[in-house]
N, C-alpha and C positions, 0 to 999 in steps of 0.2 A: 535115149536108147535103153530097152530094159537090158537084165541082163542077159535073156533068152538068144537076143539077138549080136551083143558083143562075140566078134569072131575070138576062136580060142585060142591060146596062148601059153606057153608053159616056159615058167622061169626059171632058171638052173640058180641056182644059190650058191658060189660056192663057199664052203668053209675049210681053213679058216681066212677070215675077211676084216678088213678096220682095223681099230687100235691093237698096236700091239704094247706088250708090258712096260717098254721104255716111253712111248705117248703117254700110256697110262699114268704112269710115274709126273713125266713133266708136267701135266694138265693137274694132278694130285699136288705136288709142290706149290704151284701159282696161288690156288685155291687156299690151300693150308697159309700161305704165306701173308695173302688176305685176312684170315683168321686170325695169325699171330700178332699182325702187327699194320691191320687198317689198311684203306687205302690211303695215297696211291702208293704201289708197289711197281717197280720199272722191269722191263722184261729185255734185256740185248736180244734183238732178233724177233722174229716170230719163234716162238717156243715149240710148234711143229708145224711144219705147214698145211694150215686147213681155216679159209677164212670164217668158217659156222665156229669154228673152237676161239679164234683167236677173237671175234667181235662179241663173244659170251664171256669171254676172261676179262675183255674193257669194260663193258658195261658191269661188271662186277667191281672194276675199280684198277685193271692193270693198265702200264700203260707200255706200250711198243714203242721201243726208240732203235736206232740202227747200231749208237756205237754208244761206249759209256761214257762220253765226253757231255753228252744230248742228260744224262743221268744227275739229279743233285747228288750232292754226298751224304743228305742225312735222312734219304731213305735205300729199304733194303730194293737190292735189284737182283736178278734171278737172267741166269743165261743158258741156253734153250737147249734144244735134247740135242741137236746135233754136233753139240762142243765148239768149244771155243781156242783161240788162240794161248799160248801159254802166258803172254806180255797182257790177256785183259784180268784176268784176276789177279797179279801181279801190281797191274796199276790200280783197280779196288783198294786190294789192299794197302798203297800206299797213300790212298786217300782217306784209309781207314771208314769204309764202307761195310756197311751190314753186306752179304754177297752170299747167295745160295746155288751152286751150281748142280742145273738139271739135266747137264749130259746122261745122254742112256747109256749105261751101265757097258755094251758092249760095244760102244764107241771109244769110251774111257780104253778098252780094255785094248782096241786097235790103241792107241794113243800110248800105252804103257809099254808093249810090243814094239812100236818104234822108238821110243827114248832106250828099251832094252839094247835093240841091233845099234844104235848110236855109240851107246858105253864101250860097244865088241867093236867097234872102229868100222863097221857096214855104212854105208849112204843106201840109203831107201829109196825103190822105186814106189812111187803109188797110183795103184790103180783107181783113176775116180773124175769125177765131169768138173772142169777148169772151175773156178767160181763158185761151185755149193758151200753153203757153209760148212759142211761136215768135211769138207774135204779142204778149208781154208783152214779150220780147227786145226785139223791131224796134220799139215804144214809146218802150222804156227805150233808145234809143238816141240819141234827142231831149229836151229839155227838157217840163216838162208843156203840156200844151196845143198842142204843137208837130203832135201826129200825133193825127186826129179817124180813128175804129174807126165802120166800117160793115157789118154782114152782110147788110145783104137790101137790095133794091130799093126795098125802102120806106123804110130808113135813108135811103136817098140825098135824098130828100125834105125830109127835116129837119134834116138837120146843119147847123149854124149855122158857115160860114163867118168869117173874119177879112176877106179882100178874095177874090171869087169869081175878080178876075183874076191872083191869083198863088196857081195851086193844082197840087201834084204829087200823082198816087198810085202807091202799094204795093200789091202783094199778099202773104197768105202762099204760103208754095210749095207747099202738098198741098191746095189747093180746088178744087171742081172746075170742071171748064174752061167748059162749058155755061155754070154758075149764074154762072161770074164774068162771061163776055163779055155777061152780060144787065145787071151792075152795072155796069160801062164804061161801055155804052153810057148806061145813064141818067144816069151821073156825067158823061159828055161832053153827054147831050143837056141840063143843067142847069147845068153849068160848061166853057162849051165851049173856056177858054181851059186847061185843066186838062194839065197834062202827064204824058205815062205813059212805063214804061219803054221802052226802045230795044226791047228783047225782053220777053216773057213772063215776070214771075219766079216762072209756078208751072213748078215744075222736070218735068225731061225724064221725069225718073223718075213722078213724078203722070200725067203727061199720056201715057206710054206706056203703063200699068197701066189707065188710063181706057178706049184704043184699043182694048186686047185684049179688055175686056170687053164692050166695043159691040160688036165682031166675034162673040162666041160666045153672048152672050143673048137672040138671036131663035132660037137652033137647039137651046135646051135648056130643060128644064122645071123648072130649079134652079139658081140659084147659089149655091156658097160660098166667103166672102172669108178664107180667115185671116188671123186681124188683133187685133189689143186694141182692145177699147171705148175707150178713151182715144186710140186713134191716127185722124187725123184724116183721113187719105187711105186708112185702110181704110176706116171709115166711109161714105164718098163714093163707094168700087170699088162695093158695096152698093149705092147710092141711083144708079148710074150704070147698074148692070145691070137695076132693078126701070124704070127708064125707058126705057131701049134695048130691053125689049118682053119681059123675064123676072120676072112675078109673083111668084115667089118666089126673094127672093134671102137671104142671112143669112149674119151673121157668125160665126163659131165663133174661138173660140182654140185647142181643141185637139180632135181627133177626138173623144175624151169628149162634145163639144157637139154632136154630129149630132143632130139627133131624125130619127131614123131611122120612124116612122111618120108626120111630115109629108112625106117623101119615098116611101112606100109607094103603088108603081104606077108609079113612073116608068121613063122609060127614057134620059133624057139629063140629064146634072149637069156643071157648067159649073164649072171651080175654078180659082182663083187667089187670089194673098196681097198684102197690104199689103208696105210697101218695109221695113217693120221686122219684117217675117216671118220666121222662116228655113226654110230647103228640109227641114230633117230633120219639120218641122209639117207639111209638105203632104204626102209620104213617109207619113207620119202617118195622113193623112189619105185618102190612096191607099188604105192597103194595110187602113185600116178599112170602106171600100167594098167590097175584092176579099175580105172575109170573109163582105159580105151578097150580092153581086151576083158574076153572070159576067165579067167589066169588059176592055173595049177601049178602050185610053186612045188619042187623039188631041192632038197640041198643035196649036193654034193660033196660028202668032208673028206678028206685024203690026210688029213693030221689032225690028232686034239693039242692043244697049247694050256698049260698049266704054269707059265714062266711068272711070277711076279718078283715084283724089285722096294727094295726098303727103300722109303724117303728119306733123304739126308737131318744127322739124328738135331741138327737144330732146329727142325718144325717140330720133333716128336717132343721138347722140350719145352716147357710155362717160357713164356715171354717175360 
């Protein structure tokens, strides 16, 4: 077909979209860590969730293991932007393990927030999906029983308190912003002595990615998020656009994943990526559009993001 005859198409871009400064940071550590001190270098977890990043970091020399027991002791291992429990660096260290920890900076920073409300004698409620790492991290950073896991509205209802009047919560940082302020609310209007953060701990980068696609899903008749099924804030770009008034929205991970005849007949597609995305995926995904379609691409930006974050100072130091 030449291009005369591709039907036209116009793509909403929005910005901002893909990595944000804490991916940045972890993908940065891996890399450096390789640099300092050769392969193999051991990673607890996938270090973000995004299988284009995380089969670029092996084939460089990293190697993904589940728990650090899977880890030898006498290379350096590195545990993922989403945080960790407090007992794994804990046991590192007492195997005396080189150990670089790539939590993103304001995951850390939920985590310090709740060992705070601990010291004040508060039990934590937290808001966040059973099973994430980042939400098994921010657990595991209390004693048991110390932080009570809520997902829905109707959780709120039942969790069984210690004293309703000494209560603090969490959230994790990639939920989305809508469904959490409706769990607030009911954990305030149920525990109204309950304390929250000073600020928002779902992060800037969530809640920017959210913005952009509220902005471009009433004006197109498609979204898609690139993103990994396991990543939690792509997930959510999804469920944020199919609400904000675009029926169809969907995840792909890699252009290969268009279905290209649920989109036949359209004339507007709406794209953006999760924060573990990276821009060579949408690229990707662009330019497998401008093989079916005429395509006038449009960005859409509703925030600029200038956030970066210091790698932890033993890469920045000679080996």
């Amino acid at each position: 077909m030449s291009p005369q005859s591709l039907p036209p198409l116009t793509l909403l871009l929005a910005a901002p979209r893909g990595f944000c400064a804490g991916v940045d940071r972890a993908i940065k550590i891996v890399e450096m860590a390789l640099d300092k001190w050769g392969a193999p270098v051991y990673v607890r977890h996938e270090i973000v969730h995004n299988k284009y990043v995380v089969d670029d970091l092996r084939a460089k020399g990293a190697v993904f293991v589940e728990e650090l027991e899977d880890c030898p002791d006498n290379r350096p291992v590195i545990f993922s932007a989403h945080g960790v429990p407090k007992a794994v660096p804990a046991e590192a260290a007492r195997r005396e393990m080189i150990y670089v920890d790539a939590t993103c900076p304001l995951v850390s920073k939920v985590h310090i927030e709740a060992a705070r409300h601990s010291e004040n004698g508060l039990q934590m409620i937290m808001i966040g999906h059973a099973g994430h790492p980042e939400t098994v991290g921010t657990m595991g950073q209390l004693a048991e029983g110390e932080v009570l896991l809520v997902e829905t509205v109707a959780d709120v209802a039942t969790v069984a308190v210690r004293d309703p009047q000494r209560l603090a919560f969490v959230t994790q940082t990639t939920l989305s912003v809508d469904d959490t302020a409706g769990i607030v609310a009911a954990l305030k209007a149920r525990f109204p002595a309950i304390v929250g953060p000073h600020k928002e701990d779902i992060c800037y980068a969530t809640t920017n990615r959210q913005e952009a696609v509220k902005a471009i899903a009433p004006r197109v008749e498609a979204i898609l998020v690139v993103g990994a099924p396991n990543s939690s804030n792509s997930k959510r770009l999804v469920e944020v656009g199919r609400r904000a008034g675009c029926a169809y929205a969907q995840l792909v991970q890699r252009a290969t994943d268009i279905d290209w005849r649920a989109l036949d007949g359209i004339a507007s597609v709406g794209i953006t990526a999760g924060a573990s995305a990276p821009e060579v995926l949408i690229d990707e995904v662009i330019d497998a559009f401008r093989a079916h379609y005429d395509v006038t691409v449009e960005m859409v930006e509703t925030a600029q993001e200038n956030v970066e974050f210091k790698v932890p100072r033993v890469l920045r130091v000679p080996a």
